[in-house]
C-alpha positions in Angstrom: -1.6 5.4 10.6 0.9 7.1 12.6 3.7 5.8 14.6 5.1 2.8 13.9 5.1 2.9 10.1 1.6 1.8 10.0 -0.7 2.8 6.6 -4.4 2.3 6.1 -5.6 1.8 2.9 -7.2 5.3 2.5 -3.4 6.8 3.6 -2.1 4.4 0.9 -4.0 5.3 -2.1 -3.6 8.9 -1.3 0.1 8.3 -1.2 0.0 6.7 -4.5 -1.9 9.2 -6.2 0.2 11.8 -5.1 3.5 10.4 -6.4 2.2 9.1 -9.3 0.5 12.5 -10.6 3.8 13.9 -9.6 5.3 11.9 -12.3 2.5 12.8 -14.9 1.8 9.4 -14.9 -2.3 8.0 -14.7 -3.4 7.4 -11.0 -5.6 3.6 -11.5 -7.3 3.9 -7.9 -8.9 0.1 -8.2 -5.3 -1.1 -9.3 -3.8 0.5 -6.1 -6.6 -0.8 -3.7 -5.8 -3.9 -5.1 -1.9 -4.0 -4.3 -2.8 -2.7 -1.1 -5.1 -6.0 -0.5 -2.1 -7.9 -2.0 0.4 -6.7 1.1 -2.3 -6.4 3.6 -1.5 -10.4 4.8 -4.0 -10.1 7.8 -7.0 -8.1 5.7 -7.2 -5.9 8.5 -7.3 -3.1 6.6 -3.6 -2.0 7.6 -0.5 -2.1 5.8 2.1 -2.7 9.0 6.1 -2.1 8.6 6.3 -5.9 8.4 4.1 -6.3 5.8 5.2 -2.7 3.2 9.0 -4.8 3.9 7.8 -8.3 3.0 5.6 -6.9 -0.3 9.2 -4.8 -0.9 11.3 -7.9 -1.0 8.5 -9.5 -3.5 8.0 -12.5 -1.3 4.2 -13.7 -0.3 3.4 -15.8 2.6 1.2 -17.7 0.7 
């Protein structure tokens, strides 16, 4: 994942966990595989720069 603002889903999750036990708050690893599969539009496994902006702007390309 780096260069380019690329994530896989392991570098994600991790991410996740991180800032949310930072915040005290419970880390839900299915819940965050599961957004990850929700902005991963090609289900390749990797969250591009295009994909973490279009989840951001909370439009799907559905």
């Amino acid at each position: 994942g780096k260069g380019g603002g690329d994530v896989t889903k392991e570098e994600f999750v991790a991410k996740q966990q991180e800032r949310l036990e930072k915040q005290g708050k419970e880390f839900d690893k299915a819940k965050i595989e599961k957004r990850f599969d929700r902005m991963d539009a090609n289900k390749d496994g990797v969250l591009t720069a295009d994909e973490k902006g279009g989840a951001k702007k909370g439009k799907s390309k559905e």
